[in-house]
Every structure is written in C-alpha cells, then in structure tokens.
N, C-alpha and C positions, 0 to 999 in steps of 0.2 A: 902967706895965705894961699897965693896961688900952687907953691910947692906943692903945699897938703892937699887941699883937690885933684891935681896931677896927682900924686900918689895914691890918692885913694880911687880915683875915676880908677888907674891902670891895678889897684888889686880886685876893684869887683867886674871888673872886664876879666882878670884873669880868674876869677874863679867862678863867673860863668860862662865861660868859655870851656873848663876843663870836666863839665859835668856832663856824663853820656847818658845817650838818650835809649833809651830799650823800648822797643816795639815788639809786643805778642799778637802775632796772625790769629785768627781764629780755624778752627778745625775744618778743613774740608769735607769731612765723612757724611754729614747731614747729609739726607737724601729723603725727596719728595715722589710719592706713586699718587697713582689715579685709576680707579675700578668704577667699573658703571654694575649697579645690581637692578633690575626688575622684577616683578613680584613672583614668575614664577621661578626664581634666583632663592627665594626664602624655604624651606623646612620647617615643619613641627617639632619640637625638642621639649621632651621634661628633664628637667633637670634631676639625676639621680641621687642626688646629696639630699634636697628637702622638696623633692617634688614638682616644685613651681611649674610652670607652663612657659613657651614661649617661642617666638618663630627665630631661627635665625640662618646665618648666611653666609658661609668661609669663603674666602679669600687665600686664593693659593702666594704666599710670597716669599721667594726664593732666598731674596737675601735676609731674611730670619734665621740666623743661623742662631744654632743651639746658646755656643759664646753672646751671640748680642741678644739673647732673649734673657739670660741672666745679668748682663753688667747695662746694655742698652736699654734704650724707653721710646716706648712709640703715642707719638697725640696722632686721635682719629677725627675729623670731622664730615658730617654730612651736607649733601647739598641737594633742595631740590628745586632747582633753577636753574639748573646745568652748570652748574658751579660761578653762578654770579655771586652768590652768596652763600659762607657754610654757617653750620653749629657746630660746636667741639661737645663731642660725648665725652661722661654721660650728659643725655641731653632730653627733655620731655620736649616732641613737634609732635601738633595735631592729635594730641593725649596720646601716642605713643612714646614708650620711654625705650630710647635705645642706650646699650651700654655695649662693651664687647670686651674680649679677652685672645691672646697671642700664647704661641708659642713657635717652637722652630720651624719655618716655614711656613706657617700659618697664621690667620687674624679671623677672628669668627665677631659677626655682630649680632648681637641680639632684641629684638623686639616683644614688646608685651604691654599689657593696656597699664596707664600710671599707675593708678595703686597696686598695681602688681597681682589683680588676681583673675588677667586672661591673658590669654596668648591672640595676638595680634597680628597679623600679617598687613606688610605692607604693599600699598597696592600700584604709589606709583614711584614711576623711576626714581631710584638716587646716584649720586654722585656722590664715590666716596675719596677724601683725599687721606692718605696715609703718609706720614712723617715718622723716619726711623731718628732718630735722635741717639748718637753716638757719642759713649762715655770711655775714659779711660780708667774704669772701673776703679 
C-alpha cells in the first residue's frame, strides 16, 4: 500500500511540476491627457447635417494620429471640481448634455440644452480628462 501512494504522490508531483506557466503583460500604449476649458473656450456651432445648435470646444491632440483614430478609442470625462470627481460622456450635468467627437489630432465637445433644442454654453470651468485607448486593430 505504501508502494502505491509513493508511486502515485511521485506521478502527480511530476506532472505538476512539468506544466508552464504563461504570463500575458498588458499593453503599455494606454495613455491619460488632461485640458482645462472655460467658457470663453466654447463656440457657437450648427450642425450642417440637420441643423441642431450647440456650443462646442476643440481640443488640439497630437497623438490622434490619423492610424489611431481609425483602429483606437478614446473615453472622455468631465470634471467640475477640478478633477475630484468626473462623468464619462455622453453625459446630462446641470441639464446640459455634453457629447463629443475626434479625429486626427483633434477632440471637439459639445454642449446643448438636454432635449436637444438649444445651444447651451457652459459657463464654468471644466476639467477634461482624455484617455486614448489603444488597439491592435
């Protein structure tokens, strides 16, 4: 009886002993911005497609390159508490609904009253925090 336990202890020691272990890193590319906007940072904009109204606010950013505006994703949130606390747009604060949209080198936000039928300007400072989230398409 004890042979068999010795035999068996020494095959499941040996065959977890011979299993490897794989460890996947995660990606380094994530990368976090920070822009501060005040109100007179905003613009009047109608939108040329269907008219709408609405104030908004670009953001010059460099590493938007053409590539990561197709294959990558950016989450936006705002903060107005000097970034004690954000909201991830889209988002409705203080009945304005802000939403925004990117391209290469650029992120525009936009402001307008919730139901969507006035253009809104915002009147005190925000903090914006920008997250590019990089894929390997």
């Amino acid at each position: 009886m004890k042979k068999i336990i010795t035999i068996l202890s020494c095959v499941i020691l040996l065959a977890a002993s011979s299993c490897t272990k794989q460890y996947v890193s995660p990606g380094t590319t994530n990368q976090t911005l920070y822009a501060s906007l005040v109100s007179t940072d905003w613009t009047a904009y109608t939108d040329p497609g269907n008219g709408s109204m609405s104030y908004r606010a670009p953001i010059n950013v460099d590493l938007i390159s053409s590539n990561f505006a197709q294959i990558g994703g950016i989450i936006v949130a705002i903060s107005y508490d000097g970034g004690a606390t954000y909201e991830q747009l889209p988002e409705v604060y203080a009945n304005i609904s802000y939403s925004y949209t990117y391209n290469a080198g650029n992120l525009t936000l936009y402001a307008q009253s919730a139901d969507g039928s006035a253009a809104v300007q915002p009147t005190l400072p925000i903090k914006v925090k920008i997250i590019l989230v990089d894929s390997n398409g």
